[in-house]
C-alpha positions in Angstrom: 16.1 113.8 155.6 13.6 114.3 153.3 9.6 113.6 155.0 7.8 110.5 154.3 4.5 111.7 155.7 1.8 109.4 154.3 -0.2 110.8 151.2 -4.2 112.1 152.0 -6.9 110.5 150.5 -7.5 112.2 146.5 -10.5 113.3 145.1 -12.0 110.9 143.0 -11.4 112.8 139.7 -10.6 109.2 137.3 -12.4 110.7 134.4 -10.9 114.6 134.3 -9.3 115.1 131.1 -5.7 116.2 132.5 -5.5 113.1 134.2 -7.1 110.8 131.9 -4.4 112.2 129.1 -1.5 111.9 131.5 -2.2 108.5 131.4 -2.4 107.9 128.0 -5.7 107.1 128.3 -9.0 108.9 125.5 -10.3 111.9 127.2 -13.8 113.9 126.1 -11.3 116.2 124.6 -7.6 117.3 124.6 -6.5 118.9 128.3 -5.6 122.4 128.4 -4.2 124.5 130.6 -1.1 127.4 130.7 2.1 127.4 132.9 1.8 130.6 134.5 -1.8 130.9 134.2 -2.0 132.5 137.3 -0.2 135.8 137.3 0.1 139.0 136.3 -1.4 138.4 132.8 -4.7 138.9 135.2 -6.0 142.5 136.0 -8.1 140.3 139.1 -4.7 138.6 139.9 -2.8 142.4 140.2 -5.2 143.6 142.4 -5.5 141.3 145.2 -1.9 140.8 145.3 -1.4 144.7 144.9 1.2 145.7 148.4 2.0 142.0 149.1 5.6 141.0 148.2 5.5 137.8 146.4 7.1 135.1 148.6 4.7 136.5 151.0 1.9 135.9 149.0 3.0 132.0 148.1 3.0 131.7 152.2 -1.1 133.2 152.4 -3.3 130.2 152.2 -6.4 132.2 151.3 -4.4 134.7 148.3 -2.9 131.6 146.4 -6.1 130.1 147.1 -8.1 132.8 145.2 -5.0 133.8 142.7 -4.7 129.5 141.9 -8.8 129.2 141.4 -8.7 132.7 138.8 -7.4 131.2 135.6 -10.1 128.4 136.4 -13.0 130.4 136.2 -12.0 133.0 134.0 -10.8 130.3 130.9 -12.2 127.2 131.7 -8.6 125.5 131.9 -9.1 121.5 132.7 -6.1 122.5 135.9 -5.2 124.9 138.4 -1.6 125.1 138.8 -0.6 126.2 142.2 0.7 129.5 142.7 4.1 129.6 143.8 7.7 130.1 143.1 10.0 127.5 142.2 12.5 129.7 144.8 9.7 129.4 147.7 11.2 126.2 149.3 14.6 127.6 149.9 12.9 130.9 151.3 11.4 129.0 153.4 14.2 127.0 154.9 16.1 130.6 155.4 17.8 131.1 152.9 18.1 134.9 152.1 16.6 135.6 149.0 14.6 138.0 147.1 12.4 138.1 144.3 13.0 141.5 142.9 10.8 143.2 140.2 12.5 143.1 136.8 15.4 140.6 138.1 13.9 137.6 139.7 15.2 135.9 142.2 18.3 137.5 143.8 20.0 135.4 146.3 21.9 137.7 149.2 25.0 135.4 149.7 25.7 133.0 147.1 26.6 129.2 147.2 30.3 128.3 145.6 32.2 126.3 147.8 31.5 123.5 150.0 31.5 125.7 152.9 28.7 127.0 151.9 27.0 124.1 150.1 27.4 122.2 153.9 26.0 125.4 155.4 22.5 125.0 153.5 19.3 124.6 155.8 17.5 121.7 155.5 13.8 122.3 154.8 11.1 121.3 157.4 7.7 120.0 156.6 6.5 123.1 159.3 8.0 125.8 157.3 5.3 125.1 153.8 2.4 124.3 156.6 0.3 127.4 154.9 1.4 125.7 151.5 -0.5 122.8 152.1 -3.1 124.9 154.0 -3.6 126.3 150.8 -3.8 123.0 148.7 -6.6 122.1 151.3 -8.6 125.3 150.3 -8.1 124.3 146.7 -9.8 121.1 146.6 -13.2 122.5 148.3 -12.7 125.5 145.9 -11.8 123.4 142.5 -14.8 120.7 142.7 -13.8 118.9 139.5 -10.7 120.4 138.1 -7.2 119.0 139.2 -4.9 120.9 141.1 -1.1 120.8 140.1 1.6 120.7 142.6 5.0 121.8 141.2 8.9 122.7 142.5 11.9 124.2 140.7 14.3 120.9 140.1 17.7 120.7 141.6 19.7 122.5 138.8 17.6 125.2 138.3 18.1 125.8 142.2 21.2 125.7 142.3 22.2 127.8 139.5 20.2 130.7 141.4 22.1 130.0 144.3 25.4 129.8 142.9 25.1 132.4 140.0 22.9 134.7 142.7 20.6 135.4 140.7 19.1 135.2 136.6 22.1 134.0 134.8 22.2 133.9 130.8 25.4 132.0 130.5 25.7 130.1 133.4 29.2 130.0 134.5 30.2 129.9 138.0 27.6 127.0 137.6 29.2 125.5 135.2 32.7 126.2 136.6 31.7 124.6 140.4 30.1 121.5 138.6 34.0 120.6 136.2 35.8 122.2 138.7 34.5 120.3 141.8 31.9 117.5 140.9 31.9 116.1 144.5 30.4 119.6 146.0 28.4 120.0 143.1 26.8 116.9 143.6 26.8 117.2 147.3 24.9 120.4 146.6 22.5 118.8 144.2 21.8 115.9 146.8 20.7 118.7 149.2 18.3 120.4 146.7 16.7 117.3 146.0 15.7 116.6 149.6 14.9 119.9 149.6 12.5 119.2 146.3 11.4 116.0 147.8 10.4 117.7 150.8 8.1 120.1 149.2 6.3 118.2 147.0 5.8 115.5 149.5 3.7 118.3 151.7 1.6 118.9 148.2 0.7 115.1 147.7 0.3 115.2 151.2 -2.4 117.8 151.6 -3.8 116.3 148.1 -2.8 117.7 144.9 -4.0 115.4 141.9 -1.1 116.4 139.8 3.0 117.5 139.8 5.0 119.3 137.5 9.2 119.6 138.0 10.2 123.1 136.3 13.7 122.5 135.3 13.5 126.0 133.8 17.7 126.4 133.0 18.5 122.4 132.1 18.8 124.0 128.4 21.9 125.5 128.5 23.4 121.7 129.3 24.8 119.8 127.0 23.4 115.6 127.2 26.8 114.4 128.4 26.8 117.2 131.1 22.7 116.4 131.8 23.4 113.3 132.3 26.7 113.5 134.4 25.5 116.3 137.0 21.8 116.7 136.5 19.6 113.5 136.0 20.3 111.3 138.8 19.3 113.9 140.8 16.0 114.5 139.2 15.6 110.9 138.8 15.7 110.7 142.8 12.9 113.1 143.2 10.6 111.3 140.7 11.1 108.2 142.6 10.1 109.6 146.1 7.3 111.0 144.5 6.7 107.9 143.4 7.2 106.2 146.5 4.4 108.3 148.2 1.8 108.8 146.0 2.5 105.8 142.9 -0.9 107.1 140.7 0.0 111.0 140.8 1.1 111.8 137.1 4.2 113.5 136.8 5.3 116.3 134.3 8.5 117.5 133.8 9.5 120.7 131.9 12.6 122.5 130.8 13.1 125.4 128.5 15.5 124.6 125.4 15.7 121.3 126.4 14.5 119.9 122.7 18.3 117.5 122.8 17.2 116.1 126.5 14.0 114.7 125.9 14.9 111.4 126.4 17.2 111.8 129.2 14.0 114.0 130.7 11.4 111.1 130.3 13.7 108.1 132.3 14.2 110.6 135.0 10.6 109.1 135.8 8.3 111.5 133.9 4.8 110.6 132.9 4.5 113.8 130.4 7.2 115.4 129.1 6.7 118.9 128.3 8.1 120.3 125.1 8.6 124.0 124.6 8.0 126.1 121.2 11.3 125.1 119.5 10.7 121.4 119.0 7.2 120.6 117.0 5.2 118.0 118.8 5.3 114.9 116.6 9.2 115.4 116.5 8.9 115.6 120.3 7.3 112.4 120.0 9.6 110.8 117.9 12.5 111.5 119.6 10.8 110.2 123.4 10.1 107.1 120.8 13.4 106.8 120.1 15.2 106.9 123.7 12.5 104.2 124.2 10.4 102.5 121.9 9.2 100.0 124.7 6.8 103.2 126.0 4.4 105.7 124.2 5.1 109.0 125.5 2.8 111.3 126.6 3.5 115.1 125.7 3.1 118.5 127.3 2.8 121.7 125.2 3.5 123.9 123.3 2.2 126.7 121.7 4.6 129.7 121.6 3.4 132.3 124.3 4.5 134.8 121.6 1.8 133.7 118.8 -0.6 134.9 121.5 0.0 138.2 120.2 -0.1 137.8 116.6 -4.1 138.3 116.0 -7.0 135.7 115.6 -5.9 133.8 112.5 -2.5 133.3 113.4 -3.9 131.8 116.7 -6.2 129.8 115.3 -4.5 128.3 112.9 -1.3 127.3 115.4 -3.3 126.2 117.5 -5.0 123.6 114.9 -1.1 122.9 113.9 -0.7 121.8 117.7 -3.0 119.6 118.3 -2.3 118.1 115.0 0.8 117.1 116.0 0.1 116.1 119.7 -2.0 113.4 117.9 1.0 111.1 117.6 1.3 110.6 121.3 -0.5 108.8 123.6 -1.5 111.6 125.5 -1.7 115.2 124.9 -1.5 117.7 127.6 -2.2 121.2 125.0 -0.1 123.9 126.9 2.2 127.1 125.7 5.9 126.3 125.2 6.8 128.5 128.3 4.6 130.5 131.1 2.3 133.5 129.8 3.8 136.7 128.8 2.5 139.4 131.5 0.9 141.2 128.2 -1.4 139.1 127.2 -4.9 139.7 126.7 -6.5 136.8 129.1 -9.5 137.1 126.1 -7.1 135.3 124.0 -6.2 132.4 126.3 -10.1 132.0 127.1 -10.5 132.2 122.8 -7.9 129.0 122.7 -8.7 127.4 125.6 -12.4 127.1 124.2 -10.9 126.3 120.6 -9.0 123.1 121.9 -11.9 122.1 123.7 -14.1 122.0 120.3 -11.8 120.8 117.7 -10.9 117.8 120.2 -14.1 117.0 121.4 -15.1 113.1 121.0 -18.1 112.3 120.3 
């Protein structure tokens, strides 16, 4: 069973811009901040995390205390993201895995029958204890900024687990979920307590913010998304909900420009949009699943365009916030996580553009 632990009193943070966008509301200016801001794109991030192994690190409250508060006071970003893994939580319950340098996550015994799938250790509040530790630190450290929680949704989980690993094509996932829908979804139930567990111990310990990386719901098809995938997702939202009703929630995928829709009434309050799809036609599309509601977008500047010199910047980044216009809210991100590559001088140049051309007076 997934914990119910009651949710900790939040910082009183009503007027940050993150949260005031998330809401639809008029912030002082246009929110920014980058999915994996906090990483390796940081010489100050590689050296205090030099000789620990990752998963270890996500488990050392006072590392992804500093690593978290980094991006912060190096760009100026309007929210710290926690560090983490979307592959922490199942780490953490035992399950033997690996996050291994030019791979990712490599998973020592994989999960294709129901055998295995009724095998799977339930997650225990106890075993993210320094997680939330950490999300204490945080909020002393942050003063004013927000501090997003996140998790890995349950098919992106489960296509580590089943596929072992980084898959490009996805097929033993696909093959387990047409070839045996009942394990699949049993497996998919699991994962979602799982989910529910870990972000419950976030809200818990206070984070003002959540994000749901469904990194690999791109290579579904809508009638397959909306078969095996969504009510699953939809089930987390809701027991996010259940807790902490006033948290906004984000949910991203990569290439997932046909599921908007579907994405949004899986209880999302932002949906975020990655380079492929231009803003406004985000927006039109979220419209269109569901004129009753204004949608709120996430994104998406193309982590790639970082490279590409001042001008090009510059100019994309006007282009963005352009089109995040015709939503209620805009949340001004990259359309995936920062290349490891990138000169932080750029992301401090942008972050301070946004900032100026969205300022209201």
């Amino acid at each position: 069973m997934t914990s119910s632990a009651p949710v900790s009193a939040r910082r009183d943070l009503i007027n940050a811009p993150l949260l005031v966008a998330a809401r639809g509301g008029a912030p002082r200016h246009t929110p920014v901040w980058f999915m994996r801001q906090a990483g390796r794109s940081l010489p100050e991030y590689r050296k205090v995390r030099e000789g620990t192994p990752m998963l270890q690190a996500c488990l050392t409250p006072d590392l992804v205390c500093e690593i978290t508060a980094q991006p912060v006071r190096r760009h100026g970003v309007d929210a710290a993201i926690l560090f983490s893994d979307i592959v922490l939580p199942l780490y953490a319950a035992g399950i033997g895995l690996d996050i291994v340098a030019g791979t990712g996550p490599v998973v020592a015994e994989p999960v294709r029958d129901v055998a295995a799938v009724d095998a799977l250790p339930e997650l225990h509040v106890e075993q993210v204890a320094p997680v939330a530790e950490a999300v204490r630190l945080l909020l002393a450290e942050l003063g004013e900024t927000p501090l997003i929680g996140f998790a890995g949704a349950p098919f992106t989980l489960a296509s580590y687990l089943v596929e072992g690993g980084p898959s490009r094509n996805h097929e033993r996932t696909k093959a387990l979920m047409h070839s045996d829908p009942a394990t699949w979804h049993t497996l998919l139930e699991k994962l979602a307590d799982t989910t529910l567990t870990f972000l419950r111990t976030q809200l818990a310990a206070g984070v003002d913010a959540v994000q749901l990386f469904d990194s690999w719901a791109g290579a579904l098809s809508l009638r397959d998304y909306r078969e095996f995938v969504l009510p699953h997702s939809k089930r987390i939202f809701d027991g996010v909900t259940e807790v902490a009703p006033d948290v906004p929630k984000i949910h991203f995928g990569v290439g997932t420009g046909e599921l908007l829709g579907d994405m949004r009434s899986a209880g999302a309050d932002v949906v975020g949009v990655d380079w492929r799809v231009p803003l406004d036609e985000a927006v039109r599309r979220l419209r269109a699943a569901n004129p009753a509601a204004d949608p709120v977008v996430q994104g998406n500047l193309d982590p790639a365009v970082l490279f590409a010199g001042e001008d090009a910047v510059r100019r994309e980044v006007s282009r963005i916030l352009a089109e995040g216009k015709e939503a209620a809210g805009h949340l001004f991100n990259l359309g995936h996580g920062v290349l490891p590559t990138t000169d932080p001088g750029v992301l401090t140049e942008v972050v301070r553009q946004v900032h100026a051309e969205s300022a209201r007076s």
